[in-house]
Wavefront OBJ file of the C-alpha trace (Angstrom):
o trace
v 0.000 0.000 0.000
v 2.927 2.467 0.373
v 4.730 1.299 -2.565
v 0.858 2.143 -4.136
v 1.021 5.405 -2.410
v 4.266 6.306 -3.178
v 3.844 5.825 -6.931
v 0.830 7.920 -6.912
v 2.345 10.705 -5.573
v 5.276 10.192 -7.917
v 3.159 10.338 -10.751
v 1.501 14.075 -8.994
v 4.315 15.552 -8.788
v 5.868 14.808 -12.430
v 2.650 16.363 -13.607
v 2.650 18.977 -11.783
v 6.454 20.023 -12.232
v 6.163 18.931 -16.095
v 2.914 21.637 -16.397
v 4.670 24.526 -14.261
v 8.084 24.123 -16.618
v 5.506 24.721 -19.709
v 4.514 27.741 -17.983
v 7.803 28.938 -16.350
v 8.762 33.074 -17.380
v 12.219 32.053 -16.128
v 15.076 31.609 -17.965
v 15.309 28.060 -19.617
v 16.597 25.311 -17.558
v 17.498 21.890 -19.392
v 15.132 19.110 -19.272
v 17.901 17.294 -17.024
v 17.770 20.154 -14.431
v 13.798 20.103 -14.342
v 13.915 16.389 -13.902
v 16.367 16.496 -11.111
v 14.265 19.173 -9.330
v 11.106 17.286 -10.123
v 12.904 14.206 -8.598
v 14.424 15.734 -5.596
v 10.599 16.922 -5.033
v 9.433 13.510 -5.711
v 11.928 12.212 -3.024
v 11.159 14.673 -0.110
v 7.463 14.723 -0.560
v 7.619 10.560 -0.462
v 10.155 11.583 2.544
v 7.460 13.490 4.562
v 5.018 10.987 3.722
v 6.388 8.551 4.697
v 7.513 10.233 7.642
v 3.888 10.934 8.200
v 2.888 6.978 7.580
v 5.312 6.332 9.850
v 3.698 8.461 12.777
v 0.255 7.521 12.291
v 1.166 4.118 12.414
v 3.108 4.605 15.794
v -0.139 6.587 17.017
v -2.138 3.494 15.732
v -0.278 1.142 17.535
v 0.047 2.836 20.599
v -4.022 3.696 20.469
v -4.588 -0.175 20.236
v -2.380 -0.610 23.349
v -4.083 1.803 25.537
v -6.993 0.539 24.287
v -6.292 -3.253 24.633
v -5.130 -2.014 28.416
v -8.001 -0.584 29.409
v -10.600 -3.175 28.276
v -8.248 -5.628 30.330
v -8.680 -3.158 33.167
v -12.500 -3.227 32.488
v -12.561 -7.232 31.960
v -11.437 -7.619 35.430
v -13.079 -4.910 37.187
v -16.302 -6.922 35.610
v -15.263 -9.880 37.008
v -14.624 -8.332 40.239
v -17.811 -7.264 40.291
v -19.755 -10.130 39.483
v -18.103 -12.198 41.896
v -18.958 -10.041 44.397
v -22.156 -9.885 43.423
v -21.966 -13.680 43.840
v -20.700 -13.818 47.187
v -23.350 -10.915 48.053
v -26.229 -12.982 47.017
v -24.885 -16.285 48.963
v -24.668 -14.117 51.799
v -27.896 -12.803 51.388
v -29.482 -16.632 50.623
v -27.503 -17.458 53.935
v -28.867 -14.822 55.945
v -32.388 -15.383 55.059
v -32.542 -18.981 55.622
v -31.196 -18.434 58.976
v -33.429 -16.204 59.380
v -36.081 -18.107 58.597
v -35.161 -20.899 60.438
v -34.610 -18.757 63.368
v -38.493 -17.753 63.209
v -39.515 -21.674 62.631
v -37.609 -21.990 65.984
v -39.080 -19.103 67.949
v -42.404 -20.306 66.281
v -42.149 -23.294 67.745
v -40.850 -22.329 71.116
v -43.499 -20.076 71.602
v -46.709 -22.603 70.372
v -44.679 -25.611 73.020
v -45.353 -22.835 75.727
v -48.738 -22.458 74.858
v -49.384 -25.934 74.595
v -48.095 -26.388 78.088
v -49.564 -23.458 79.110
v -53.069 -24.346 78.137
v -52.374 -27.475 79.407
v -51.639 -26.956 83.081
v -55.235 -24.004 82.772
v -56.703 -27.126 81.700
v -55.143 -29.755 84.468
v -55.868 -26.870 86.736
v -59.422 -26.340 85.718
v -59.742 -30.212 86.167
v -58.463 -30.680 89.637
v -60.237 -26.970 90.690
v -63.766 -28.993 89.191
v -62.633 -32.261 90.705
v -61.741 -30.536 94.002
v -64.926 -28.731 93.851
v -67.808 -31.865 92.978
v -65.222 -33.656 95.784
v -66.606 -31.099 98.156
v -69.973 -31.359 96.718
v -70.109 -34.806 97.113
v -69.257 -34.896 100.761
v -71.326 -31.179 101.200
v -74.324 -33.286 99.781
v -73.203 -37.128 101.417
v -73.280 -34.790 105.028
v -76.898 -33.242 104.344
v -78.131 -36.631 103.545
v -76.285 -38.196 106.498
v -77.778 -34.869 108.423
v -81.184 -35.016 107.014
v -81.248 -38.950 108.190
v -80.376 -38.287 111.595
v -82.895 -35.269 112.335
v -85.808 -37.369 110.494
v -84.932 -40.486 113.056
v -84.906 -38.112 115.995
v -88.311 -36.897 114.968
v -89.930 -40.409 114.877
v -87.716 -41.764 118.023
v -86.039 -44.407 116.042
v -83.837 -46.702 117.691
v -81.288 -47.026 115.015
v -79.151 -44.234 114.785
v -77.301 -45.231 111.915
v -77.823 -43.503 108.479
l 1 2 3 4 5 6 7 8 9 10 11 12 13 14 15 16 17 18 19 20 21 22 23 24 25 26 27 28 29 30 31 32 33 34 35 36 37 38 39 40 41 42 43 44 45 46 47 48 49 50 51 52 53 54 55 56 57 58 59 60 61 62 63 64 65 66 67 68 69 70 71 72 73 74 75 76 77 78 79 80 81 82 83 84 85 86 87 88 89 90 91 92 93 94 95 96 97 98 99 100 101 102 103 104 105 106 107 108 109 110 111 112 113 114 115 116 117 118 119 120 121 122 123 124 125 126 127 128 129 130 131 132 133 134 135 136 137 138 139 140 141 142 143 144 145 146 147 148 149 150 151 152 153 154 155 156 157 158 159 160 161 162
């Protein structure tokens, strides 16, 4: 492509210095001293451009570098980041599940003490009932035995037993 180039602008400049000579007011100059200026033209402007190749090439390659160097840079910082995300999310997971389980523990904590809670109300209602038909029981067993007696006494039984 610079060979291409090159040619090109060889070709440009022959041209042009072959048209200007046509058109030159100056004293004559051979056709050996136009061609040597034409060359040395030639030469310096393929110089400078080549010079110029040169530079944007260098620019190029050291564009690509900075550019390969910071999508590294941003490759890893991504992959920093996810994995942090990562470890964010098991935490999270971890955290939740505790606690969860943590609830299902105080849940079940709390229903055992109402179970046993209920439970001794009711054994307590039961032996308060049981206590109380006991006393009942002998209140009424006493009034019978009581009633027995007093009806006896008012016929003048013998038997005192009731």
């Amino acid at each position: 492509m610079i060979k291409l180039k090159y040619l090109t602008t060889s070709i440009i400049a022959l041209t042009a210095v072959f048209a200007l000579a046509a058109c030159d007011d100056k004293p004559e100059t051979t056709t050996s001293e136009k061609v040597d200026e034409v060359a040395a033209d030639v030469n310096n402007a393929v110089k400078e451009a080549g010079e110029k190749v040169d530079e944007v090439v260098l620019e190029a390659g050291q564009a690509a570098d900075s550019v390969g160097e910071e999508m590294t840079e941003m490759v890893k910082n991504a992959d920093d980041a996810a994995e942090n995300t990562g470890k964010n999310i098991s935490d999270m997971a971890t955290d939740a599940g505790n606690s969860v389980n943590d609830a299902a523990n105080n849940a079940t904590d709390k229903a055992s003490e109402m179970a046993t809670d209920a439970s001794n109300t009711v054994n307590g209602a039961i032996n308060s009932t049981t206590d109380k038909a006991s006393d009942m029981s002998t209140d009424a067993v006493n009034a019978l035995e009581d009633a027995c007696e007093s009806a006896k006494e008012g016929v003048a039984a013998q038997n005192t037993d009731c």
